[in-house]
N, C-alpha and C positions, 0 to 999 in steps of 0.2 A: 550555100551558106550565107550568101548576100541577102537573098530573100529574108531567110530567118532571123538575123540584125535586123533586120530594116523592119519587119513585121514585132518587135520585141521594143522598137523608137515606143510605139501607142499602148499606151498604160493599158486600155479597156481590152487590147487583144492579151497582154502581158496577165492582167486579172481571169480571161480565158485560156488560157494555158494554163496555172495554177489551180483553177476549181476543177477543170475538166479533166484535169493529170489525177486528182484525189478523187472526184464521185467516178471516175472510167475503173481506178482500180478497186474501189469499194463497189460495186456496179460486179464487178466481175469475181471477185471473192464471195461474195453474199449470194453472188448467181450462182454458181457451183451447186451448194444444197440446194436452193429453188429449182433445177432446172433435174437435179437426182430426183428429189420430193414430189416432181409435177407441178410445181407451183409457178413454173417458168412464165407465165401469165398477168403475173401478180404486180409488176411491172406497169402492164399495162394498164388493168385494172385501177390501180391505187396513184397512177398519172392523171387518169382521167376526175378521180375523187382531188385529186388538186388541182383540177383545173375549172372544177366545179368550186373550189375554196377560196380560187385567185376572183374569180370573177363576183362572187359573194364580199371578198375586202377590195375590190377595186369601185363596186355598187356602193359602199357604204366609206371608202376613204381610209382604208384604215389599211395598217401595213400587211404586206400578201405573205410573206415568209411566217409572223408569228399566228398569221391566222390560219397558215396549209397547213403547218408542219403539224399541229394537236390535231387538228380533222382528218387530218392520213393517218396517223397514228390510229386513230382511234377506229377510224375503216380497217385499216390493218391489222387490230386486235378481232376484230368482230366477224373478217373472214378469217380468221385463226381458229374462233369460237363453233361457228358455224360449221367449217369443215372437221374440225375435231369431233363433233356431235356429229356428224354422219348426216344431218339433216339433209343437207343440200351438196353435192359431189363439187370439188372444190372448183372444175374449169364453172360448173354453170353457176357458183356463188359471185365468181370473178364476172361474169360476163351480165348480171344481172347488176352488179352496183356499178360497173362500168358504163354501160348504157345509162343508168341511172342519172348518176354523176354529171357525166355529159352533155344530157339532156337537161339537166336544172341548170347548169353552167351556161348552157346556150341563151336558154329561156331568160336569166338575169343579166344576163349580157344585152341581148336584146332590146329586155325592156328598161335598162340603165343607161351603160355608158355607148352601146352600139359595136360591129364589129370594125373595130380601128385597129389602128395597126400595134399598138400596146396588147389587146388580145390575141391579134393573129399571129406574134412573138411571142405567147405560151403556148397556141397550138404546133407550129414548126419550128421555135428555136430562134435565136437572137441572139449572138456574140458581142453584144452590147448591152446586155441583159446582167452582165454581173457586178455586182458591188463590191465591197471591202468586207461587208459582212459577209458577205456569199463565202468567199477565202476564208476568211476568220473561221466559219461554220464547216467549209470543208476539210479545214486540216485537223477540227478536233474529229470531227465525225470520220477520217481516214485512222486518224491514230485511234480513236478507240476498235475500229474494226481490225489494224492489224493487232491490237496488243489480242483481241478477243480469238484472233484463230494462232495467233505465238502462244497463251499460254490454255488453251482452251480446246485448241485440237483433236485432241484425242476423244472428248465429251462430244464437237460438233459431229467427229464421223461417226460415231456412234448412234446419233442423233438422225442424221440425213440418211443411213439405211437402213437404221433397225429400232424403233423406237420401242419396241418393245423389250429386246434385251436391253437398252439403255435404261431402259427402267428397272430390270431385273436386276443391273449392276451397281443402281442407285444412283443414277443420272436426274439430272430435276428437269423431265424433258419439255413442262414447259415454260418453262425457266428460257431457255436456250431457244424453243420456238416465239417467242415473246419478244426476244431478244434480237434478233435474224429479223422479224417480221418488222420492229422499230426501227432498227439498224437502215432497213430496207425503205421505208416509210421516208425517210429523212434525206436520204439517196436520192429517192425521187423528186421527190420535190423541189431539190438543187439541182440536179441533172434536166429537169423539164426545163428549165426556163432557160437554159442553151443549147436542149435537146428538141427540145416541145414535145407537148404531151403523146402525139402521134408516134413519136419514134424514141424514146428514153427505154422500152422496153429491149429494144434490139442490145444497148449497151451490158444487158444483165444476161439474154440469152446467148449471141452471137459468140462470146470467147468462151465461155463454157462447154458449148456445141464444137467450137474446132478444136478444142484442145481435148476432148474425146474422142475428136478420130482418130489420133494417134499415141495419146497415153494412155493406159490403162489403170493409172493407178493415182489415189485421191489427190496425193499431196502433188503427184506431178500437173496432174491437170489444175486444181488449185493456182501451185506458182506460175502455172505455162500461160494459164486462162488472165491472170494480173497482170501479167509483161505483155499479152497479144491486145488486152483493154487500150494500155496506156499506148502503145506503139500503133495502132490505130487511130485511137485519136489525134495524137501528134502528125501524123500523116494526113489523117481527115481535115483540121484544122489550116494547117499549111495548103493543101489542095484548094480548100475555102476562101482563102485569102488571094491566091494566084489567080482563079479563074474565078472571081465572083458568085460562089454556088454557093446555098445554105449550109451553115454549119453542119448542122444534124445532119441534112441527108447526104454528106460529104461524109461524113463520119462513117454511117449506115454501111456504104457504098463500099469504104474501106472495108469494113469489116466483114461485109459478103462476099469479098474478092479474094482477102484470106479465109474465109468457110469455105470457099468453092476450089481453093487450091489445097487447101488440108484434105479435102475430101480426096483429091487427085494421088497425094500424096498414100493414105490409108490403102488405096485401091493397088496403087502398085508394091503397097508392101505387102499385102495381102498375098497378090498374083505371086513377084518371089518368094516369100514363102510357103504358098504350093507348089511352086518348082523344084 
């Protein structure tokens, strides 16, 4: 408990524990459907389109949040687009503007400001990386995602496994895909820049994945998937600070050591319940 005082004296870790408590469980709620839908990628994907957008306002001087958040947005609507047309199968739409992304990020980094340590703090993460705005943006963006699955629930499951009768019962499904995909867009973007682009995506897969191996059922996995978010990070973050490791990959670490014990867990209920 000493530690925890004593880590909570410094405003900027103080400001990381507050953004990372709100994108960890908006990260993990919004991951649920993406990771039913297949979209569990998408993370990845639309990291990398902001970290191509960081380095386009960092080239040009101009602030990096209002310049990510419209161009992930808009990447976000266009693999929405994309995959809905059938054109392009949703893993290879993701893995083509990811690449993409990347690669123009690299290149204007390069030939701008260089790779310095301001960049190499959106590719793995920086716990000094948050502002007042960051807070400000994650508690509204936490509160509209839970008022969206408290009064909207019953439309989103509807939505994440059957989009077809959700249209049959007059659901506006892409309304709700639109919606998920923004939600999600804006996530990232605050989550990379204490996650870094390389590892933000783990936050949207990892509690969704463990909390399927032993609920079966939406709204469990849902609540179980938001409480195993936030309780890993707080762990991640705390391990960060004790032993000098990156945030992110402290985080990461956390939350594949509860994947790999849910996994334990599922196995032997499994086994008793064959016996």
């Amino acid at each position: 408990m000493q530690l925890i005082f004593e880590m909570f004296t410094y405003p900027f870790i103080l400001r990381a524990f507050e953004v990372g408590i709100m994108v960890s469980l908006c990260a993990a709620l919004l991951g649920v459907s993406l990771v039913l839908k297949r979209y569990s990628m998408i993370g990845d994907g639309l990291s990398h389109v902001s970290y191509g957008a960081l380095s386009i306002a960092m080239a040009f001087g101009l602030a990096p949040l209002k310049v990510s958040i419209p161009i992930v947005v808009i990447a976000a609507f266009c693999l929405l687009r994309i995959t809905q047309e059938g054109k392009i199968k949703s893993d290879a739409a993701i893995a083509v503007l990811s690449a993409a992304s990347l690669a123009i990020g690299v290149i204007i980094t390069a030939l701008t400001t260089g790779m310095n340590t301001d960049v190499c703090s959106y590719m793995f993460g920086s716990i000094l990386a948050m502002s007042e705005s960051d807070v400000q943006l994650s508690v509204v963006l936490s509160i509209v995602v839970l008022i969206m699955f408290v009064f909207c629930y019953h439309k989103i499951f509807a939505v994440t496994f059957d989009e077809n009768f959700a249209k049959a019962i007059g659901v506006k499904t892409s309304f709700y895909n639109s919606l998920i995909a923004v939600l999600t867009a804006i996530t990232i973007v605050l989550g990379m820049r204490m996650m870094g682009a390389m590892l933000i995506s783990s936050l949207i897969i990892f509690p969704a994945l463990s909390s399927m191996r032993i609920i079966k059922n939406f709204l469990g996995v849902v609540i179980c998937s938001g409480f195993l978010s936030v309780l890993c990070f707080c762990i991640g973050i705390v391990i960060s600070y004790r032993y000098s490791t990156p945030t992110g990959a402290s985080v990461v670490i956390v939350n594949l050591g509860v994947f790999l014990g849910f996994c334990l867990l599922a196995k032997r209920k499994d086994k008793i319940i064959k016996e």
